[in-house]
N, C-alpha and C positions, 0 to 999 in steps of 0.2 A: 759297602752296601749299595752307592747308589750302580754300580755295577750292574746288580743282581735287580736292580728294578728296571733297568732298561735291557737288559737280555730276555728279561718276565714279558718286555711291552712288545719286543719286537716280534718275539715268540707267539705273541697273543692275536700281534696285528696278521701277522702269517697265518694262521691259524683262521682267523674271521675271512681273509682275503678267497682261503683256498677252501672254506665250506661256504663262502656267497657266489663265488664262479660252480661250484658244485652244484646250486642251489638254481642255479640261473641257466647253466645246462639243464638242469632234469624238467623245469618247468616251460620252458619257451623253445626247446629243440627237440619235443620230442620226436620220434621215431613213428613214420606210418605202418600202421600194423600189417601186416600180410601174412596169409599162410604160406609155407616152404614145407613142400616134399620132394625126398629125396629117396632114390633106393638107397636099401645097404648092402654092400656085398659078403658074400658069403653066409646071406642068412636067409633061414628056411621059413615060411610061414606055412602052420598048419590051418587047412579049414577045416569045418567041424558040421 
């Protein structure tokens, strides 16, 4: 049993490690916004 509690902990600390680096990219690296246009080939636009 105590096996199964430390495979539980190790599991758990993984887990908290890889949703705090998760957590700590999306809030303090975010991305500067920009608009991006691009044509597309092969495609028709109709006007109206």
């Amino acid at each position: 049993m105590p096996s199964l509690f430390r495979f539980l902990m190790v599991v758990a600390v993984l887990s908290a490690m890889t949703a705090g680096g998760l957590y700590i990219l999306s809030e303090y690296f975010e991305p500067d916004p920009r608009e991006v246009t691009q044509p597309v080939s092969g495609v028709k636009v109709r006007r109206q």
